[in-house]
C-alpha positions in Angstrom: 86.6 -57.4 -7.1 87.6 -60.3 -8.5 90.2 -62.9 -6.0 93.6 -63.0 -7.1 95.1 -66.4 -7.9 97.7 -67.6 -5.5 100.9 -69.4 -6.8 102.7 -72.1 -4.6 106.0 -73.6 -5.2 106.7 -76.8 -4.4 110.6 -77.4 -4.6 111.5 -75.1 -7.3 108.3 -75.5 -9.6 105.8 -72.8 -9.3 102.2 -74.8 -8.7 99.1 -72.3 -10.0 96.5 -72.5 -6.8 93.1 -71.5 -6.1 91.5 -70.8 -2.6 89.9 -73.4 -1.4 86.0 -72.0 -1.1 86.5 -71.3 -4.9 85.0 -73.7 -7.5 86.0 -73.1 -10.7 83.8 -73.7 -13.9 85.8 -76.6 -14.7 84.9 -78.7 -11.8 81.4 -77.6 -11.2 79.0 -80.7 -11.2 82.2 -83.3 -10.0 82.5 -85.2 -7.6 85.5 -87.6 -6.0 85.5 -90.7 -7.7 89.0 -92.3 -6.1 87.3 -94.4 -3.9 85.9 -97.6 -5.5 85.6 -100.3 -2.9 85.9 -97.8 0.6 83.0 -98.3 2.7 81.9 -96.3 5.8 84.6 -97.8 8.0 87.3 -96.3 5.8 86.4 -92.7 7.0 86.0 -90.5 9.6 83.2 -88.7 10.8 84.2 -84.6 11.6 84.0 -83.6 14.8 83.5 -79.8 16.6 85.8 -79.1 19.4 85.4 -76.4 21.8 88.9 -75.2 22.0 90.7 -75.4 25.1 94.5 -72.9 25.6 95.7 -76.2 26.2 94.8 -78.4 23.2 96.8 -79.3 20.3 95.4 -77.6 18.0 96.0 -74.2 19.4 99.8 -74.5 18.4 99.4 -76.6 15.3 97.3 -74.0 13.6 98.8 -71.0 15.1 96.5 -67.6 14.5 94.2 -70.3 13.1 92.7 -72.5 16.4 91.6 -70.1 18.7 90.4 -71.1 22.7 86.7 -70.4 22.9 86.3 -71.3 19.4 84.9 -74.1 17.5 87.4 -76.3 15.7 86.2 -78.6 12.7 88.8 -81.6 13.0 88.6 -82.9 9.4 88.9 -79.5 7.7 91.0 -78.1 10.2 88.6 -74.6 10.5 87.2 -72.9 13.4 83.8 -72.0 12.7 83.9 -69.3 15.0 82.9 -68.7 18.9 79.4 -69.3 17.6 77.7 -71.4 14.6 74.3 -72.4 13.8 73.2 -75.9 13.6 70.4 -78.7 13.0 70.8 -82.0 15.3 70.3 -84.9 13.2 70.3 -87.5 16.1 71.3 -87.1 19.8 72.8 -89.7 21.3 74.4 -91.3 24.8 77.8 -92.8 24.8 79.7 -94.0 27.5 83.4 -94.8 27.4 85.7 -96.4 30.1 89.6 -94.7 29.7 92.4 -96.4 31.3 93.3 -94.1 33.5 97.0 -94.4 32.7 98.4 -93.0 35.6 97.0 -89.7 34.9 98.2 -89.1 31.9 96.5 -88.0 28.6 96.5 -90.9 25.7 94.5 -93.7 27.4 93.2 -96.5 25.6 89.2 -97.3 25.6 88.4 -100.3 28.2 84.8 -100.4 27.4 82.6 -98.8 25.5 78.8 -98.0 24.7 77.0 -96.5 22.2 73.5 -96.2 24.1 74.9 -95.8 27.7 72.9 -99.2 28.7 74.7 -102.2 27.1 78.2 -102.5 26.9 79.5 -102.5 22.7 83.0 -103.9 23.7 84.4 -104.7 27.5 81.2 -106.3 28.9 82.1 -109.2 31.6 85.4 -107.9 32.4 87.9 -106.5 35.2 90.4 -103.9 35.0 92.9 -103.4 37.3 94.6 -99.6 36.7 96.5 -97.3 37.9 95.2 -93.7 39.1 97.5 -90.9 39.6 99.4 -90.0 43.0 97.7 -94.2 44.1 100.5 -96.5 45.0 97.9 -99.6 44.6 95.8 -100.5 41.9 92.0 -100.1 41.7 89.6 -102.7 40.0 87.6 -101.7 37.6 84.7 -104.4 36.5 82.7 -103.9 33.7 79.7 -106.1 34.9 76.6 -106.7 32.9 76.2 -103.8 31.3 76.9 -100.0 32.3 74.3 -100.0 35.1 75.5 -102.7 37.1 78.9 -101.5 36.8 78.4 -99.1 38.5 81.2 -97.0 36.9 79.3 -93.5 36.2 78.6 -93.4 39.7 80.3 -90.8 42.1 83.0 -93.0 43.9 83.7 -95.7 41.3 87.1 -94.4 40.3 88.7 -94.8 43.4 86.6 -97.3 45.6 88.5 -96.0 48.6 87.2 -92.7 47.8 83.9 -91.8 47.8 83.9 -88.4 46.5 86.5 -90.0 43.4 84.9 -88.7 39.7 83.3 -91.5 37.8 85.2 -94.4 36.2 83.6 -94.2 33.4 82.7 -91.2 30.9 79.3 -90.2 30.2 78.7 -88.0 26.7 75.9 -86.2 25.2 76.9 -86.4 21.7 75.3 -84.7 18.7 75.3 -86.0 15.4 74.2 -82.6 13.2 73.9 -80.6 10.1 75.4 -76.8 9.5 73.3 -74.5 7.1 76.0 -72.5 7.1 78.7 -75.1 6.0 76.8 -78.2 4.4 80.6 -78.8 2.6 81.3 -79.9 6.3 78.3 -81.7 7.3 77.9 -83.9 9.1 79.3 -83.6 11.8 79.9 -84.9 15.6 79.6 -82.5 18.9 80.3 -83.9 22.0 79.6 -82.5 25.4 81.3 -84.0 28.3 81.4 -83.8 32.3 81.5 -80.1 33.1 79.1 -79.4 30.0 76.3 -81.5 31.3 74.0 -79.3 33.1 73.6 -77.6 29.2 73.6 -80.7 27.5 70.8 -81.6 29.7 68.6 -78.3 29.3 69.3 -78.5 25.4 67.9 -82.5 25.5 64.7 -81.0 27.2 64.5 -78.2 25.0 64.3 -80.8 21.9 62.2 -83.1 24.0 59.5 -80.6 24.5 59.9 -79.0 20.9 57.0 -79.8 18.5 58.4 -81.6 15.7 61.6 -83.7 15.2 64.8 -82.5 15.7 65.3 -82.0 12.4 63.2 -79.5 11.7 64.5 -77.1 14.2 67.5 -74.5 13.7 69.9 -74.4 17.2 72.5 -71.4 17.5 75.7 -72.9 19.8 78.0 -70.6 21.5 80.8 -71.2 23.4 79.8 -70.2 27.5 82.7 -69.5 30.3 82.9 -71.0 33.2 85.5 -70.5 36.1 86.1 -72.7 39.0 88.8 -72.9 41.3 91.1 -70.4 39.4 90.5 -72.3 36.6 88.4 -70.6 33.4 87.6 -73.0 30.3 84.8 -72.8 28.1 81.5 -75.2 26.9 79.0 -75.1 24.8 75.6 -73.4 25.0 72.3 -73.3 22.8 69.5 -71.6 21.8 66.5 -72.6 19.6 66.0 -69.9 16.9 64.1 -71.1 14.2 62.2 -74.2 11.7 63.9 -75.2 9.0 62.7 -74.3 5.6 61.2 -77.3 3.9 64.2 -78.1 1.8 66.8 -78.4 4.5 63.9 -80.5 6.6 64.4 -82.8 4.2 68.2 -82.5 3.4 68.8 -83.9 7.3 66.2 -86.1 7.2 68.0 -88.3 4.4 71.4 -87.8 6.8 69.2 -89.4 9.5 68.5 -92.4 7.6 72.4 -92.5 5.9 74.0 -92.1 9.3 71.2 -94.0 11.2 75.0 -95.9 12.8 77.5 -93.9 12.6 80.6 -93.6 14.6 83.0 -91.1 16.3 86.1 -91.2 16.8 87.6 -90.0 20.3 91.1 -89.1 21.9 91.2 -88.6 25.8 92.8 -85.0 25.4 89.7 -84.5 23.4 87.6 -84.9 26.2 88.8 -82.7 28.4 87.4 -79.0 29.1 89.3 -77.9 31.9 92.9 -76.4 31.1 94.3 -78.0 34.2 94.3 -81.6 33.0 95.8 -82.3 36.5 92.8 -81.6 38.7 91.5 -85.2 38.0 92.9 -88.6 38.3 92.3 -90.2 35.4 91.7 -87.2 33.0 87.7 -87.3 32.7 85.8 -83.9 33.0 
């Protein structure tokens, strides 16, 4: 059965409209061409969320933005509470948050894009405020992110050696979906609670035989409950090569998006729905 077409009014002028997944045989074989002179730093990389009850999105997109589901942030679409994907190229990041006494919103102190050298904040010393402290803590930067120091148990709060790192370690994911090449490429990011995965998906790739991009990965969202709390992170699975054509389809987004960037908020960071259980908001 053929879809119906939808009609929209905007003010008092009806506006024909079609669905958005629909392309219509007069734009088959265009392309944008409204952007003459924009270069790579004039967009935005998408990124998947895991969907928390207590982000954003969940009231913004009402019956939309589900928790346990994965959220698309440019095209504002869950992709479900599974999707399958092709990891382009993994990456390390490591970001410094002020901790903002606690609350959500921080700005970035320092950051690094191979978790070894510092891309902006090297050299420097913070001095920050951590929820429920009456003093300030000193953050320094040092060298680089190994002789800061700041990823290590204890460096939040030096008075407190069993404080949560300073600073924020990602596994970040640059990759591909079959199933939505319209919204790839795309960012996912897997943060402090998610690590243990992260780290059995890295070996899984590590010992598979062939690049990255030639292997097919389902992701699923996986429960975890601590503490009375229950929140969600991602999981994987290897399921299959990819055909020849698609091999070479993310092999050419390798080489485009050899330095790409991602953009992050601090409430996109966090897994946990208790945002409180933390001083400065890193999970």
């Amino acid at each position: 059965m053929a879809k119906t077409k939808a009609v929209a009014k905007v003010g008092n002028n009806p506006v024909d409209m079609l669905p958005l997944d629909s392309v219509p045989a007069y734009l088959q074989g265009k392309s944008s061409d409204a952007f003459d002179g924009f270069n790579k730093e004039d967009f935005k990389i998408p990124r998947v969320k895991l969907l928390q009850a207590l982000n954003p999105e969940i009231k913004t997109f009402q019956g939309q933005a589900i928790p346990g589901e994965f959220w698309h942030t440019i095209a504002n679409k869950s992709l479900g509470s599974e999707f399958r994907m092709v990891v382009i190229k993994p990456s390390k990041r490591v970001i410094l948050w002020d901790a903002n006494d606690g609350k959500q919103g921080g700005n970035i102190l320092a950051f690094s894009s191979n978790a070894l050298d510092w891309d902006s904040g090297a050299g420097q010393k913070f001095r920050v405020k951590l929820k429920g402290q009456k003093e300030n803590v000193e953050w320094d930067t040092g060298r680089n992110v190994l002789s800061s120091g700041l990823l290590d148990w204890g460096s939040s709060n030096p008075e407190d050696s069993n404080s949560p790192p300073a600073a924020q370690l990602t596994y970040e994911y640059l990759c591909y979906l079959p199933d939505h090449p319209d919204l790839s490429p795309c960012v996912l990011g897997l943060f402090r609670t998610a690590h243990g995965n992260a780290k059995s998906f890295n070996s899984a790739l590590l010992n598979f035989r062939g690049p990255t991009t030639s292997l097919v990965v389902r992701c699923f969202a996986q429960e975890r409950t601590d503490g009375g709390n229950s929140w969600t992170i991602p999981k994987f699975q290897t399921i299959g090569r990819t055909s020849e054509e698609l091999f070479k389809t993310c092999e050419a987004l390798k080489e485009r998006y050899a330095d790409y960037k991602a953009d992050y908020k601090q409430e996109d960071v966090t897994e946990k729905n208790d945002t409180s259980a933390e001083g400065n908001g890193n999970y």
